[in-house]
C-alpha positions as semicolon CSV with decimal commas, in nm:
position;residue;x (nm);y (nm);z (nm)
1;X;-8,784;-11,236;1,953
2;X;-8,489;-11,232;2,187
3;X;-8,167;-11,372;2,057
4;X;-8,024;-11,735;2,213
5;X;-7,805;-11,541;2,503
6;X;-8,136;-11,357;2,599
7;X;-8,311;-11,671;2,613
8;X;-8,025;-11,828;2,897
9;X;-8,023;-11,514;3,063
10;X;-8,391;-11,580;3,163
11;X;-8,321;-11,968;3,195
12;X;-8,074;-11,885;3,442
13;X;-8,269;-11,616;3,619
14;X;-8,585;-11,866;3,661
15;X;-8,439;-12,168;3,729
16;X;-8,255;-12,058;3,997
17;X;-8,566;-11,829;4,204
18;X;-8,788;-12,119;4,129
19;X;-8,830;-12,247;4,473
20;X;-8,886;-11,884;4,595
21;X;-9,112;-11,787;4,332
22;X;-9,430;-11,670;4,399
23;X;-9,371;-11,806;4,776
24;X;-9,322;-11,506;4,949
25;X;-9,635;-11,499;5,148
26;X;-9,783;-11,196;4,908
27;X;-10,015;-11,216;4,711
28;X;-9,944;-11,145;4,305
29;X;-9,932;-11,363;4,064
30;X;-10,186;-11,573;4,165
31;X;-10,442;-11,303;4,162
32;X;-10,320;-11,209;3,834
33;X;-10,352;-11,586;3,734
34;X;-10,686;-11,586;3,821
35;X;-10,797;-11,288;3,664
36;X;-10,631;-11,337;3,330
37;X;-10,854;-11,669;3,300
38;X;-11,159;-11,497;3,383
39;X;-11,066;-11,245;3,168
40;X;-10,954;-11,529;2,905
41;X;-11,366;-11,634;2,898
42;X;-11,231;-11,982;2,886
43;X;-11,506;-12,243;2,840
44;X;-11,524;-12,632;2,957
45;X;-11,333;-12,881;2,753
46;X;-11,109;-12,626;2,580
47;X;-10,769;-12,693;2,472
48;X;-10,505;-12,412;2,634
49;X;-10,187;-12,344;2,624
50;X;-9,974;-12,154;2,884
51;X;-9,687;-11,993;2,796
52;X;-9,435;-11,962;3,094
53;X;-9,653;-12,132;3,298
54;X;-9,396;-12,086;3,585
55;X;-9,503;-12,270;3,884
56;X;-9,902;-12,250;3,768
57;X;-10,021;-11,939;3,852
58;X;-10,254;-11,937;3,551
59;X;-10,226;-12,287;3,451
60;X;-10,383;-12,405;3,771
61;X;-10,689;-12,202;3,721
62;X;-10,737;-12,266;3,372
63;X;-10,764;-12,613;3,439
64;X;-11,062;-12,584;3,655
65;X;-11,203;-12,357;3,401
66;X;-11,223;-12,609;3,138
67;X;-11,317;-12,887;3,414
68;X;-11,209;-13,269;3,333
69;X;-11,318;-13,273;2,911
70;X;-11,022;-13,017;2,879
71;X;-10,698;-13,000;2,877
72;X;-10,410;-12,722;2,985
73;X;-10,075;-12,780;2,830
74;X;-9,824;-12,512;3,056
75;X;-9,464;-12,467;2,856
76;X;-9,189;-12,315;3,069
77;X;-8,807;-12,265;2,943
78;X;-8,724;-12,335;3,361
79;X;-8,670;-12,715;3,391
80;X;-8,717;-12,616;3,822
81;X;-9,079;-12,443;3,775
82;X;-9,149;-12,734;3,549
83;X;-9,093;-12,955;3,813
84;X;-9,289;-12,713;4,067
85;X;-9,560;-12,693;3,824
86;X;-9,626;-13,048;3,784
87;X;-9,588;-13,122;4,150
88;X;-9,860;-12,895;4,163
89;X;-10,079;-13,011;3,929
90;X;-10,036;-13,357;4,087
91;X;-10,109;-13,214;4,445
92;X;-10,441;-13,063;4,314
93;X;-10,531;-13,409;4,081
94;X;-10,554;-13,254;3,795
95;X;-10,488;-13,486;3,532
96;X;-10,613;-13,240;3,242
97;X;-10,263;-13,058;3,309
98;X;-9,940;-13,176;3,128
99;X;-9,638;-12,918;3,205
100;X;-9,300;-12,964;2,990
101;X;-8,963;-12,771;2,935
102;X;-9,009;-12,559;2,617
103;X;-8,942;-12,219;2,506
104;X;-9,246;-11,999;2,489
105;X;-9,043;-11,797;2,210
106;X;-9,080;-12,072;1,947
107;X;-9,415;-12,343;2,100
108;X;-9,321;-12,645;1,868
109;X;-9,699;-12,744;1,855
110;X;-9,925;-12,805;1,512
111;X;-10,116;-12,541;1,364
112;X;-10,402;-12,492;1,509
113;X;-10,371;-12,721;1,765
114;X;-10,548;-12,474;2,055
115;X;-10,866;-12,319;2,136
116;X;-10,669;-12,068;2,356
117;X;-10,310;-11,965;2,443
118;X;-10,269;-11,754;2,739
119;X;-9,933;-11,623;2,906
120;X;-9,967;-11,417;3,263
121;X;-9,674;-11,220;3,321
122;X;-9,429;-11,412;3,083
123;X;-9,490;-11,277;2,686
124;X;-9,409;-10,911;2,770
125;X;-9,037;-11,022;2,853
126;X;-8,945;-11,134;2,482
127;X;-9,241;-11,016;2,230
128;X;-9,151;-10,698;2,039
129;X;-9,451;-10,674;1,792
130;X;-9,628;-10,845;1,545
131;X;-9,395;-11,076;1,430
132;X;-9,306;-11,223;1,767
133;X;-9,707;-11,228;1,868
134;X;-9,819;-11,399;1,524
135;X;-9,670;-11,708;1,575
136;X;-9,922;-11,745;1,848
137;X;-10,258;-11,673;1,663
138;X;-10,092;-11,990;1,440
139;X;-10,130;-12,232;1,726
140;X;-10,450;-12,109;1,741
141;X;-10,784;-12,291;1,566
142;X;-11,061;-12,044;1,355
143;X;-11,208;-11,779;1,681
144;X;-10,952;-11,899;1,897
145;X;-10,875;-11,689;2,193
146;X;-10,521;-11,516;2,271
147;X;-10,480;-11,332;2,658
148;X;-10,191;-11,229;2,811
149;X;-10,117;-11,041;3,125
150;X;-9,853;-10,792;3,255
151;X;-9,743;-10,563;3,482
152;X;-9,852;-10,231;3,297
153;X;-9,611;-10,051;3,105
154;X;-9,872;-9,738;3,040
155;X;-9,608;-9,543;3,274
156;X;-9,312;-9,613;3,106
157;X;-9,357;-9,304;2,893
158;X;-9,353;-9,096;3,208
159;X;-9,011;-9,323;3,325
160;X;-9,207;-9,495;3,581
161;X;-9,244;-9,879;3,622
162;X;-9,596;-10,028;3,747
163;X;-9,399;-10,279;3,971
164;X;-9,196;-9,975;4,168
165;X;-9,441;-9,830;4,437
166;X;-9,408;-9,435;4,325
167;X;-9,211;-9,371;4,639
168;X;-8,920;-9,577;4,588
169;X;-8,940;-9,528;4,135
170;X;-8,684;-9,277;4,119
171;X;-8,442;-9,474;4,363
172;X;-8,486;-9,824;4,176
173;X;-8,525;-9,723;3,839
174;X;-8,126;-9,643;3,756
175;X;-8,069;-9,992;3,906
176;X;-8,321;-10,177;3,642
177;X;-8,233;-9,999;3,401
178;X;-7,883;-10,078;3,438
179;X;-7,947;-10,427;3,460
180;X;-8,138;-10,452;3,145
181;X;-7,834;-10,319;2,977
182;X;-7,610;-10,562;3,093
183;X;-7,838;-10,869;3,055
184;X;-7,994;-10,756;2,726
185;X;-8,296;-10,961;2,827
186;X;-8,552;-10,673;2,864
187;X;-8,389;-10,354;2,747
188;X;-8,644;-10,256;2,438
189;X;-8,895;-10,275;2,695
190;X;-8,766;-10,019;2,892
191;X;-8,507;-9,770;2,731
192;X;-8,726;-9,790;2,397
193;X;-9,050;-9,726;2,556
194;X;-9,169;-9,534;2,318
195;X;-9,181;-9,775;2,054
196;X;-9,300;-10,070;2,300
197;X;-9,583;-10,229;2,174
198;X;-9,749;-10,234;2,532
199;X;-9,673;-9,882;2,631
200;X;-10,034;-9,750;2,506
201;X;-10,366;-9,934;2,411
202;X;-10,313;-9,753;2,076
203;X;-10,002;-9,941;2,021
204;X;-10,112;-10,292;2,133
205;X;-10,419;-10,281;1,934
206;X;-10,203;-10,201;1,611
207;X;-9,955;-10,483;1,686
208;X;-10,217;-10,756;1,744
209;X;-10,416;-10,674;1,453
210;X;-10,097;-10,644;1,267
211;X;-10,018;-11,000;1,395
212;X;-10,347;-11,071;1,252
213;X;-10,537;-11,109;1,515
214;X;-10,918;-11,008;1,552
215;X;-11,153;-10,840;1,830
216;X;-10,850;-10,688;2,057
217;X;-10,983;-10,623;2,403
218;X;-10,721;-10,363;2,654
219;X;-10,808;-10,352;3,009
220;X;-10,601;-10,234;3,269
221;X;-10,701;-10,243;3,653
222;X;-10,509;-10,199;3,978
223;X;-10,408;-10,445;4,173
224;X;-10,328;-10,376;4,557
225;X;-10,051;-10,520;4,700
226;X;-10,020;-10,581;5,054
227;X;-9,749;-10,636;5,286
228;X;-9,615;-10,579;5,653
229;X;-9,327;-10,375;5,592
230;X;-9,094;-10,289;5,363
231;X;-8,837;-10,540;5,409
232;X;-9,146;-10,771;5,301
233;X;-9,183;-10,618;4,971
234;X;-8,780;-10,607;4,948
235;X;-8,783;-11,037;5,016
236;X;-9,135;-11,038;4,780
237;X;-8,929;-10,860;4,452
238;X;-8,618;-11,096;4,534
239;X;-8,848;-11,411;4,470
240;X;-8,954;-11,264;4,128
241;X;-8,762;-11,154;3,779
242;X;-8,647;-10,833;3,988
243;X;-8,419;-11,048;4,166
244;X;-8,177;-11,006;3,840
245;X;-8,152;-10,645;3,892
246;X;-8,116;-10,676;4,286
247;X;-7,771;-10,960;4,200
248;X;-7,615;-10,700;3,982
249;X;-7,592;-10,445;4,264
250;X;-7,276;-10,529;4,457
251;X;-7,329;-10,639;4,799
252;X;-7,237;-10,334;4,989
253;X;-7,445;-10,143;4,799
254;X;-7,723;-10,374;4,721
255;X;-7,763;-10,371;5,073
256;X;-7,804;-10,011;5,152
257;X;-8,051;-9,965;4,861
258;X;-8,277;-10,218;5,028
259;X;-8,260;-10,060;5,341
260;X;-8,367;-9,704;5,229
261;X;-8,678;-9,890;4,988
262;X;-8,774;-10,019;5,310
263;X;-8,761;-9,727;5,514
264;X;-8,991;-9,542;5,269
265;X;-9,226;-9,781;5,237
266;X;-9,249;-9,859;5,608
267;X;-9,352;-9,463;5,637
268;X;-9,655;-9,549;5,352
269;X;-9,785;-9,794;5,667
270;X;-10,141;-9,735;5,768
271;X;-10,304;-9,744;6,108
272;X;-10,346;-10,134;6,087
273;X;-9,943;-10,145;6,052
274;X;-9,985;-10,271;5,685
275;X;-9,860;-10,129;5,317
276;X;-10,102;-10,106;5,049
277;X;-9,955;-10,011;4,677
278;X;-10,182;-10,035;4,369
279;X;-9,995;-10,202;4,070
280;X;-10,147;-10,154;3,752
281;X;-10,170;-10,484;3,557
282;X;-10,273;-10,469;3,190
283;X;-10,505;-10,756;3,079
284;X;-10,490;-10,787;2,700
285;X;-10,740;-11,050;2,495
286;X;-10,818;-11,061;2,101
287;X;-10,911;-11,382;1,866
288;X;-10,781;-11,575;1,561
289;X;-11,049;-11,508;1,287
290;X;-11,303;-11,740;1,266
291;X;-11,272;-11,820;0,863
């Protein structure tokens, strides 16, 4: 798992876009959110877990999948989507939802404590392989259910990342991949992605089962994202975990690589005056044996 400096990189990073998060007006992680739980086949009155719950994405939905008997625990190492999340939760009355600060590297629960642990668009950031994934299927009771969610990394092989629409990949990828070598918070995912565990269905079959896990389900589907111009999608990536490579780009040039994205996606516009980009999102589910 990633080492303590890792760890306050992305404490850092997600405490302060917090308030932004997720509030740009375009729709992603929610829809993701939703889907993983459907895709999680979670039942009423089942005991889940949410690791990086951020401001509830998943966690919201998961609640009203296991209805009023259940309960949805959402752990997040940001004290400020902590606070977001439970303001939501409150908002929406759902008292089967308890949020606290926690890292989702190390859950300090009892074994066995869960009938499902779920993480949408959080585990991919520090989990390596089987030892990082197994501590997970712990937390988890005889046929318990494990689902995660995350922006595909099936293209990484061919240097392309699912969140970069394919016309802008080649200007933005330098940038990330610069910024993962400074930080140090992501870089196996990307410079090593030949040995990611998520860069092929092959390879995140092997690790869950080598993490002991059971019944491992790979699905990935496209999502489309929409937005009214290219300096939408620019203000949309600054509100997520892309905002850490956009703040180590100095100004001057920070703000001449945001111009050009958005001139090339504002020529992708249809005749409605909208952009449409398909991000692949791999949905990955398996269980904790049942003896």
């Amino acid at each position: 798992m990633g080492n303590a400096e890792n760890a306050e990189e992305m404490h850092r990073l997600f405490d302060k876009t917090a308030k932004i998060y997720d509030q740009s007006g375009v729709e992603f992680f929610g829809p993701i959110g939703r889907r993983l739980v459907e895709f999680s086949e979670l039942s009423a009155g089942h005991s889940v877990l949410d690791i990086g719950c951020g401001r509830g994405a998943a966690l919201f939905p998961a609640a009203e999948a296991v209805g009023a008997d259940g309960e949805v625990i959402g752990i997040d190492i940001s004290e400020e989507m902590v606070k977001y999340a439970a303001e939501g939760a409150q908002e929406r009355e759902l008292g089967q939802v308890d949020v606290s600060v926690m890292s989702g590297q190390a859950p300090d629960f009892p074994v066995g404590r869960f009938d499902a642990v779920i993480g949408s668009c959080s585990l991919f950031i520090w989990t390596n392989g089987p030892d990082d994934v197994r501590p997970y299927r712990e937390l988890l009771r005889p046929g318990g259910r494990f689902a995660t969610a995350a922006p595909s990394f099936f293209s990484t092989l061919r240097g392309k990342w699912a969140l970069f629409p394919e016309i802008v990949n080649e200007l933005l990828m330098p940038y990330m991949l610069q910024s993962l070598k400074q930080s140090g918070a992501y870089d196996s995912q990307f410079a090593n992605a030949g040995s990611n565990w998520l860069a092929t269905p092959e390879s995140i079959e092997k690790t869950l089962t080598g993490a002991g896990f059971v019944d491992v389900v790979v699905q990935e589907e496209e999502l489309p994202v929409v937005v009214e111009s290219g300096q939408q999608w620019v203000d949309f990536t600054y509100t997520t975990g892309m905002r850490g490579m956009w703040e180590r780009i100095e100004e001057k040039e920070r703000q001449e690589v945001m111009g050009e994205v958005s001139r090339r996606l504002d020529s992708l516009k249809d005749e409605n005056g909208v952009i449409t980009t398909p991000v692949p999102i791999v949905y990955v589910r398996a269980q904790a044996p049942k003896v």
